[in-house]
N, C-alpha and C positions, 0 to 999 in steps of 0.2 A: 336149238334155236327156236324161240315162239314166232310164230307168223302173227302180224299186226296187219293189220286191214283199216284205211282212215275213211272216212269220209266227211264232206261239208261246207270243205272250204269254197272261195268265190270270190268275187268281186263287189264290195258292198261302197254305199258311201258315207263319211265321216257323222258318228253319230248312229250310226247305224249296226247292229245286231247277226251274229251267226254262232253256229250252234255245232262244230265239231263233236264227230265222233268218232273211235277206233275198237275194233274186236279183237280180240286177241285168241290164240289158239287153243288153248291151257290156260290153267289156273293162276296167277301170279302174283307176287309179292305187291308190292308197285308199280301204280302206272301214272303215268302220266305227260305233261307236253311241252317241248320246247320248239323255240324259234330261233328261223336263222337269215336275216336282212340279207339283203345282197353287199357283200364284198364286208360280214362282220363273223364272226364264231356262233355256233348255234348255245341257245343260251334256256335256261330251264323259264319254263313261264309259269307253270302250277304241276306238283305234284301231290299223289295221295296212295298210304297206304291201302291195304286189303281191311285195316282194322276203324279205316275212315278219319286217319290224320291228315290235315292237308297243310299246303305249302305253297305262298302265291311270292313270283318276285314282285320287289315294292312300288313298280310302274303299271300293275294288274292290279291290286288289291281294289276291291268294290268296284272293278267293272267287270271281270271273268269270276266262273264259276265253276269249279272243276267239283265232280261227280263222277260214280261208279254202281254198275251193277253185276258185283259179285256172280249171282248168279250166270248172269248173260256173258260174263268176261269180257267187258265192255266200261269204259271211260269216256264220259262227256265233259267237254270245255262250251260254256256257255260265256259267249265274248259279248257283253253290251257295251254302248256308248264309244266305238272304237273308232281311235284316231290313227291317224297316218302311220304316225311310227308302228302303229301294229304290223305292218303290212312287212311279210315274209311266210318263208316256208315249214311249216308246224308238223312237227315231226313226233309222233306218238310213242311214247319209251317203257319199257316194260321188264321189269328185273325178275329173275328167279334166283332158286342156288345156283345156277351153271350161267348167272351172268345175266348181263343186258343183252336187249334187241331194238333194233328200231322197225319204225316203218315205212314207207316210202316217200311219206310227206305229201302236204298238201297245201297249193299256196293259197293265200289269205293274203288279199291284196283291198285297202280302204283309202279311196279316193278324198279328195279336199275340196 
């Protein structure tokens, strides 16, 4: 199991900017981050391989910015212009051969 470590999340207001980021323990295939609203299923928000393909779902595209530094084993989510529906708990996800890991999460709540 990778250990995943987040940090960043807060409380910001609508229009407003934060800057996730998670470590991870090992080397890894894929990383990257989903959210989960209160009282919905946690849902993929951007993901990128190790070889720098990325993946935004279509309610993020041109305001998040997901990033990685290989070296560091580390993953940044760059969230600008963020509105209310963003607000939930962001969960950093991390695949190898022996599978997924998450990590503890962290909430990201954007006021109106």
């Amino acid at each position: 199991q990778v250990q995943l470590v987040e940090s960043g999340g807060g409380l910001v207001q609508a229009g407003g900017s934060l800057r996730l980021s998670c470590v991870a323990s090992e080397s890894v295939f894929t990383m990257g981050w989903y959210r989960q609203a209160p009282g919905k299923q946690r849902d993929m928000v951007a993901i990128m391989s190790y070889g720098g393909n990325r993946n935004y779902t279509d309610s993020v595209k041109g305001r998040f910015t997901i990033s990685r530094d290989n070296a560091k084993r580390t993953v940044y989510l760059q969230m600008n212009s963020l509105k209310p529906e963003d607000t939930g708990v962001y969960y950093c996800n991390a695949v190898t051969g022996r599978g997924a890991s998450w990590g503890q999460g962290t909430q990201v709540t954007v006021s109106s």
